[in-house]
C-alpha positions as CSV (number, residue, x, y, z in Angstrom):
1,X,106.0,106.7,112.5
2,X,106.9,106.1,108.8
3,X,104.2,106.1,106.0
4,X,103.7,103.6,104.4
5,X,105.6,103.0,100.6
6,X,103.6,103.9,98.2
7,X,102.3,101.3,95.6
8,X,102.0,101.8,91.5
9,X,100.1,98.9,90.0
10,X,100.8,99.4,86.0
11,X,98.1,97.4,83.8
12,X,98.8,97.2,79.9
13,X,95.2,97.0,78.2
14,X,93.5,96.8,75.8
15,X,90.8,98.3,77.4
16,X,90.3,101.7,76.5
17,X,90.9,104.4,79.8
18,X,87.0,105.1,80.2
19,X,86.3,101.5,80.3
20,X,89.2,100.3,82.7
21,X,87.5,100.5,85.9
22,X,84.1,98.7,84.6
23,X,85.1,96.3,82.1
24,X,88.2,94.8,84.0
25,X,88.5,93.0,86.9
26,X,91.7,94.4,87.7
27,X,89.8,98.0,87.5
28,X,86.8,97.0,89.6
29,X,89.3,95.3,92.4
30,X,91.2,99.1,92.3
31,X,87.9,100.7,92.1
32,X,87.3,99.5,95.9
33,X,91.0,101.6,97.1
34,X,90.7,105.0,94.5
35,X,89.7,106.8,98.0
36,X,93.5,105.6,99.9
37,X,96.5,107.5,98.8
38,X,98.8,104.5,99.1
39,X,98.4,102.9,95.6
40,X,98.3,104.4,92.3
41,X,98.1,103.2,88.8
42,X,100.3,103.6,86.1
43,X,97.9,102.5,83.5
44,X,98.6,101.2,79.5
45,X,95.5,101.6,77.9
46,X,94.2,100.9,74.0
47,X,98.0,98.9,74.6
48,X,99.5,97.1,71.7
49,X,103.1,96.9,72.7
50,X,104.9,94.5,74.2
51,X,105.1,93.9,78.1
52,X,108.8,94.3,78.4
53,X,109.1,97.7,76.6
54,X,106.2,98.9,78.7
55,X,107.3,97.7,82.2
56,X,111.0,98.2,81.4
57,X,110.1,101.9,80.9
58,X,107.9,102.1,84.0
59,X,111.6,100.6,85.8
60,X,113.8,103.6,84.5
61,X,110.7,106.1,85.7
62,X,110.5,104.3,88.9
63,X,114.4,106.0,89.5
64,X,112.8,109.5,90.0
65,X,110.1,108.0,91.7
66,X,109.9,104.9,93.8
67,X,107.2,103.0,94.7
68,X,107.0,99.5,95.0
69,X,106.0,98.5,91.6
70,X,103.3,95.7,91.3
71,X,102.7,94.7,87.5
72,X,99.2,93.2,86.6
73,X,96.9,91.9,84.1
74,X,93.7,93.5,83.5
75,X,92.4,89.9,84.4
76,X,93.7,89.8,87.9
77,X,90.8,90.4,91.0
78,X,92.1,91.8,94.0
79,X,90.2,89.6,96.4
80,X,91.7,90.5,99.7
81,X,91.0,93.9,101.2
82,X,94.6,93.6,103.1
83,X,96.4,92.4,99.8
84,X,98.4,96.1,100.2
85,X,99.7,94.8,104.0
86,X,100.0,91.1,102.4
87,X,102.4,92.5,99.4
88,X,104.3,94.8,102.0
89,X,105.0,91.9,104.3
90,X,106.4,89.7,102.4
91,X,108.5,92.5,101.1
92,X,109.9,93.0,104.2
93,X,111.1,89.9,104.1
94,X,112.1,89.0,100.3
95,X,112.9,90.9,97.3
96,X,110.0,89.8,95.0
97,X,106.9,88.4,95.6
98,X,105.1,86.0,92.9
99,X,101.4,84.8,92.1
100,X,102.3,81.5,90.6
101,X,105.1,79.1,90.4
102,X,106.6,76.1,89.0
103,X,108.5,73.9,92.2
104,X,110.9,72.9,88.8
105,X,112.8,74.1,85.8
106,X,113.5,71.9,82.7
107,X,114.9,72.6,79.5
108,X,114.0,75.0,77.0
109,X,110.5,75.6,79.6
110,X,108.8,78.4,77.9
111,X,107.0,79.6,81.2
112,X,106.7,78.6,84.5
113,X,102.9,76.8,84.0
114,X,103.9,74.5,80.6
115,X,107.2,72.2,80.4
116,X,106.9,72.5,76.7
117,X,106.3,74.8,73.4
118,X,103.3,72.9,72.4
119,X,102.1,74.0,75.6
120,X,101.9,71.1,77.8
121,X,100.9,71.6,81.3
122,X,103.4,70.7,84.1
123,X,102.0,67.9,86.7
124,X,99.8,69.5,89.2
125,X,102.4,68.9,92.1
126,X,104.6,71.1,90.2
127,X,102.3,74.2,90.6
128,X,101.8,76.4,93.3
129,X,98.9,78.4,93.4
130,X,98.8,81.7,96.0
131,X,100.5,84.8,96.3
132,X,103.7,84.9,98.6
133,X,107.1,85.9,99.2
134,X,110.3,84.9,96.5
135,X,113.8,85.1,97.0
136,X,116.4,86.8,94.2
137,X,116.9,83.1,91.9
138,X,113.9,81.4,93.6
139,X,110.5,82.1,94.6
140,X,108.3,81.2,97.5
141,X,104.2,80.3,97.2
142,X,101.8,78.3,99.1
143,X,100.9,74.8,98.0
144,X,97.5,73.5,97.8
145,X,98.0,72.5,101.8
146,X,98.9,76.0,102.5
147,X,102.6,75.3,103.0
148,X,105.4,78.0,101.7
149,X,107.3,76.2,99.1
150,X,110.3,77.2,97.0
151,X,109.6,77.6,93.7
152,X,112.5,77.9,90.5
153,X,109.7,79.8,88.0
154,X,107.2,82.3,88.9
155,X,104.5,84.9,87.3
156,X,102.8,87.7,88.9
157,X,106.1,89.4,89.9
158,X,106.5,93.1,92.2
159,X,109.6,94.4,93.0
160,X,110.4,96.3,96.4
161,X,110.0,99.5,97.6
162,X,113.3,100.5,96.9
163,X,113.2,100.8,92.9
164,X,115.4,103.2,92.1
165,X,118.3,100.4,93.9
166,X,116.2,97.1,92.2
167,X,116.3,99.1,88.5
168,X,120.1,99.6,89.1
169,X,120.7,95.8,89.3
């Protein structure tokens, strides 16, 4: 039988290193796996940079050293104890999964939550809500009625196991 991929969630905070695991959410939720070898934590802390530099460079290290790569907030609870076996299904079946989504795109959207810069919130039916399965251009999420539906915008993003062929594209 084959072992499992191992997962590296990477957190930029602002939290200093000593404080991750109590003053986070995302640091009590890993608290609750430190004693399972199949995640690890690449972790930012005392951060100041921007995102993209960060994750981009966790990418290229990701080469050596696959995983599949899961980025998070230091906001984000881990709520379900099978959210490992969750993120691996649906990687099974797609190339990235997504937290959130946005069911359309329009012009000049500066994220997939607001339809404007002056930060006006799409209509609700817009929105998805759960974490699920999306494709290379489009994403898939559960509505509000627990339906997969296609999404064009998504946040929350983890790339598949295989890294080191996703960092080459």
């Amino acid at each position: 039988m084959t072992a499992p991929p191992k997962i590296r969630v990477v957190c930029a905070t602002r939290e200093p290193a000593g404080a991750f695991a109590t003053a986070t959410a995302l640091g009590k939720s890993l608290a609750l796996y430190k004693p399972y070898a199949f995640a690890e934590l690449k972790l930012f802390s005392g951060n100041s940079h921007g995102l993209p530099q960060l994750y981009n460079s966790v990418i290229r290290d990701s080469r050596s050293d696959p995983a599949v790569l899961v980025f998070a907030h230091d906001d984000v609870h881990l709520c379900d104890f099978y959210w490992p076996d969750q993120l691996l299904g649906g990687l099974a079946a797609f190339d990235i999964v997504g937290l959130a989504g946005n069911r359309r795109r329009v012009p000049r959207q500066p994220s997939w939550a607001f339809v404007d810069e002056r930060g006006t919130w799409d209509e609700r039916a817009n929105l998805t809500r759960r974490v699920l399965p999306t494709g290379a251009a489009f994403s898939f999420t559960y509505d509000d009625a627990d339906r997969v539906v296609e999404v064009e915008a998504s946040t929350g993003a983890s790339f598949p196991p295989l890294s080191k062929t996703r960092s080459e594209t």
